[in-house]
N, C-alpha and C positions, 0 to 999 in steps of 0.2 A: 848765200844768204843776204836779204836785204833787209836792210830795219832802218824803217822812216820815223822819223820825228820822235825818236822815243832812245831809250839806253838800251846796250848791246845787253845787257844782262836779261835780258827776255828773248832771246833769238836761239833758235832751234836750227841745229846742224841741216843744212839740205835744202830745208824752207824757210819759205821769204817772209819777215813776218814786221807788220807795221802796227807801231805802240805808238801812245801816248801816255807819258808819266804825269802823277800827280801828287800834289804836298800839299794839303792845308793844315793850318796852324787850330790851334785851340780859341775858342770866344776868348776876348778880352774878360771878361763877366767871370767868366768858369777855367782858368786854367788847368783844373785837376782832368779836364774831359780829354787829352791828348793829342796828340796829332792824327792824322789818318794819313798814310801810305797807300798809295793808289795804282794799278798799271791797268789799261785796257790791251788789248792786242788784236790785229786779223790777220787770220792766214789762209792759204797763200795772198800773200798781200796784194798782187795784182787783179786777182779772182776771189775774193773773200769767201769760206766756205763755213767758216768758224770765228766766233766772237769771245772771247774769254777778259773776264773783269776780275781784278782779285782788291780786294781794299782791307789793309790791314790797320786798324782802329790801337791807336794808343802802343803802338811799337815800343817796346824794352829795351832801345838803343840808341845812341846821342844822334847817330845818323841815320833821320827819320824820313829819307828821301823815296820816293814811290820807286822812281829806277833800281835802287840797291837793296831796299827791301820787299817789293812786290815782284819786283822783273823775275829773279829767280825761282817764282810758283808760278810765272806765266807760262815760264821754258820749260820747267816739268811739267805742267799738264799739257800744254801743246804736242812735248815730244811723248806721250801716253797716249795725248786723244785722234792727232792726226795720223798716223798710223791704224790705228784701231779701225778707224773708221774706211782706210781705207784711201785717203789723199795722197798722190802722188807728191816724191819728193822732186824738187826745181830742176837739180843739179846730179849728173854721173859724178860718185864720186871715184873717179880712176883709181887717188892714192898712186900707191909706188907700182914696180911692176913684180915686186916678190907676190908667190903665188900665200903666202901670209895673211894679204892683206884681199884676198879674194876672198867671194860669197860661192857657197855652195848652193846650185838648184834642188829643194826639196822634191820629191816626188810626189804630186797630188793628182796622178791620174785615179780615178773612180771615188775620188770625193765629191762631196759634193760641189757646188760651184761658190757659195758662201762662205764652208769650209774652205777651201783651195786661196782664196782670197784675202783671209786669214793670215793661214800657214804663208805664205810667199810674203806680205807684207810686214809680217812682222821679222822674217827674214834678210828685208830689207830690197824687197825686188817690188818694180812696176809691173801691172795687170794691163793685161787686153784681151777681153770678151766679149764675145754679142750672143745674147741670149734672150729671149722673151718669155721665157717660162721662169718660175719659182726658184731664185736661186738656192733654198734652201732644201730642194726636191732635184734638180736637173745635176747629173755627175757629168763629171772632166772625163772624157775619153782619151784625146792626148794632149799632149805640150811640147810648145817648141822655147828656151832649147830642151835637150832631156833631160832627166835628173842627173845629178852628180857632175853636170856642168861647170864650170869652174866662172864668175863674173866678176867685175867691179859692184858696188852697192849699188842700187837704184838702176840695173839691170832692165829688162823689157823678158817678162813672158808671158808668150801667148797661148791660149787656154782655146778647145774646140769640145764641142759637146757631142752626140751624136743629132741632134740635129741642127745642127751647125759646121758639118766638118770639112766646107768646104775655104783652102786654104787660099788669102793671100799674097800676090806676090807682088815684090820692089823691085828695084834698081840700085846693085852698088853704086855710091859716090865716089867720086875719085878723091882720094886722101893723101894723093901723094906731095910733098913738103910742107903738109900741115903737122903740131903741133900733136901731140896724145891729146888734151884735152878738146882743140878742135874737131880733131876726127871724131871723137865721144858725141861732139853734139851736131854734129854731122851726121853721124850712122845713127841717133838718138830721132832727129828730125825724120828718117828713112823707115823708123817702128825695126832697126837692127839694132846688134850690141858688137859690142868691141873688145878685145883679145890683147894684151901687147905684151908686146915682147923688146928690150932694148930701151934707149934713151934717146932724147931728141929729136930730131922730125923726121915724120913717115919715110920711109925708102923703098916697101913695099908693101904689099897688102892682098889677102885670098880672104873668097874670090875676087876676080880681076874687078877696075872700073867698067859698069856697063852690065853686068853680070846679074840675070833675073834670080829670084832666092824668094823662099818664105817669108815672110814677115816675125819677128825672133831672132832669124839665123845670126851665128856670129861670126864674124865677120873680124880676122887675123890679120893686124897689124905690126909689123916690123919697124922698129925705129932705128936709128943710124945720127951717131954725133959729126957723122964727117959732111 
């Protein structure tokens, strides 16, 4: 998460989001008219796709600062709207390597494709489709990976229709003495996902470096403290 020029209390897990806070005072003339608490926000902050303003008029609190009391209806409706809509999050979030703290892949083959979109996002997983017909009319024929997948959040799957089902394919990275979180955005850069097993840096990884694959596929990494 990145938050420019603005307080953390408006930053949504995952995405990058740039604020500006605001405090103005009351006229001299009318003190009874209050303060106003102000926060703008854009996200993804490098690519703005969404603008969100909250100004709260006359706040019921000594600390009448835009950061501490608007940031926190910015972070809720961002973490509501960006999703909803469908915006990719920045960042794989690995977390640990317990299987706990993994997403499960939904099943949305023979939905439709705005349904499917949906369902997976708010799941917490990345889309990838190309379609030029109606996504609220064209169905998901398959998906890579399958259901009942096992991922980190912010995962990668990809969606084919039947006219579109032709699949496809990458190039394993070599990941070997890189970090969990670098191989993530390593195989992330590639349109693969990541698997891990262990602690510390890669020691091995299936399939091999150099190794053609779908686009989806996941891609099993071993770590190793030694």
């Amino acid at each position: 998460m990145l938050q420019k020029d603005g307080g953390s209390r408006g930053s949504v897990q995952g995405y990058s989001v740039g604020g500006k806070t605001g405090t103005s005072e009351p006229p001299v003339e009318d003190s009874d008219y209050g303060y106003v608490a102000s926060f703008v926000a854009v996200s993804p902050a490098d690519n703005p796709e969404i603008v969100v303003l909250v100004a709260l008029y006359n706040p019921q609190e000594g600390n009448a600062s835009g950061g501490r009391m608007a940031g926190p209806v910015v972070s809720k409706i961002l973490s509501e709207v960006l999703p909803y809509l469908g915006i990719s999050a920045d960042k794989i979030d690995i977390g640990t390597t317990s299987s706990n703290s993994l997403l499960t892949v939904p099943d949305v083959q023979n939905k439709t494709v705005s349904e499917a979109q949906k369902v997976l996002t708010n799941a917490g997983f990345r889309i990838q489709i190309n379609t030029t017909r109606n996504k609220n009319e064209v169905l998901v024929s398959e998906q890579v990976p399958a259901k009942d997948t096992k991922l980190p959040n912010n995962s990668l799957v990809v969606l084919y229709t039947e006219e579109n089902s032709v699949r496809t394919s990458t190039t394993v990275p070599d990941l070997s003495g890189l970090t969990a979180s670098q191989a993530a955005d390593s195989l992330k850069a590639k349109n693969l996902n990541i698997s891990i097993e262990g602690s510390g840096l890669v020691a091995s990884q299936e399939p091999a470096n150099g190794t053609s694959v779908e686009q989806g596929s996941v891609v099993k990494v071993t770590l190793n403290t030694e």
